[in-house]
DRENRO-450551 format. One line per 8 residues: their letters; for each residue x, y, z of C-alpha. Coordinates in pm, 1 decimal. Example, Ala and Ser with C-alpha at 12.3 -4.5 7.8 and 13.67 -1.06 7.14 Angstrom:
AS) 1230.0,-450.0,780.0; 1367.0,-106.0,714.0
//
This chain:
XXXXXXXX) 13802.1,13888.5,13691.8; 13453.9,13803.5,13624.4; 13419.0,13534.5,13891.5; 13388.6,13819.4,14179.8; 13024.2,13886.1,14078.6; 12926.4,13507.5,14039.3; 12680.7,13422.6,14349.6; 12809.4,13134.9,14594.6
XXXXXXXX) 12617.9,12833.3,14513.1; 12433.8,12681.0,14853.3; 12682.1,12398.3,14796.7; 12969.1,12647.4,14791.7; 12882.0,12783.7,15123.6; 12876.9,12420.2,15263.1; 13181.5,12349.8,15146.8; 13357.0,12643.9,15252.3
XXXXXXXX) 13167.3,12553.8,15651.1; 13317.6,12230.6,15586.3; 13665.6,12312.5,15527.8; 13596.8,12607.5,15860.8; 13463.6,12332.3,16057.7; 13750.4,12077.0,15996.2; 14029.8,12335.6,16028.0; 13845.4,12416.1,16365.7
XXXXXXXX) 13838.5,12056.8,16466.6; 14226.7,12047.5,16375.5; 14325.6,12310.6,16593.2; 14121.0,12196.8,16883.8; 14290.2,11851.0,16827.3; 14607.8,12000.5,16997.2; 14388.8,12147.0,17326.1; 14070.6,11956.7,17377.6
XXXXXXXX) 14026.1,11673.2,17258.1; 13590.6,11643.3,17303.9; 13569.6,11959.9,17140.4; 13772.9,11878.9,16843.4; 13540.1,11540.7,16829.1; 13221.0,11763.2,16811.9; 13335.6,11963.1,16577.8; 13446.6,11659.1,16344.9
XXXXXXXX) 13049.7,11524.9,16410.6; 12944.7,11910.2,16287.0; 13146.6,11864.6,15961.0; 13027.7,11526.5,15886.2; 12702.5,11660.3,15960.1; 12753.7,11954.7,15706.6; 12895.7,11677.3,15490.6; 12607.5,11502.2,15454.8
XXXXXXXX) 12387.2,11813.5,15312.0; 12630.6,11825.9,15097.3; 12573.1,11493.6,14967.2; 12193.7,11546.5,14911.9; 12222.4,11855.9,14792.6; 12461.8,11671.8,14493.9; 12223.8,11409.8,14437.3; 11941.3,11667.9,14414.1
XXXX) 12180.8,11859.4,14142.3; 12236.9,11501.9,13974.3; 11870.5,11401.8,13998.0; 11775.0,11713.2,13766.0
//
C-alpha cells in the first residue's frame, strides 16, 4: 500500500527500459529482423548503465 509513494530509483527506470526494449526487440523478431537487432544493441546498451550504476551503489 505504501510502495505507491516510493520514488523509482534511476536503476528502476533502467530496468523497466530494459525489459520495454527487449519485449520490443521480441516482437520485431517476428517482422524485421535489423530492427529487432538494434533494438537488442539498445538494451545491452541500457544494460550496461545499469551495471555502473550497481557498481557505483556497491562502491559506496
Amino acid at each position: 500500500m505504501f510502495g505507491i509513494f516510493k520514488k523509482k530509483t534511476e536503476v528502476d527506470k533502467l530496468q523497466s527500459k530494459y525489459k520495454a526494449l527487449l519485449k520490443e526487440a521480441y516482437d520485431l523478431s517476428k517482422i524485421n529482423r535489423s530492427k529487432s537487432d538494434q533494438k537488442t544493441f539498445e538494451a545491452e546498451e541500457v544494460y550496461k548503465q545499469i551495471e555502473l550504476l550497481n557498481k557505483k551503489i556497491n562502491l559506496t
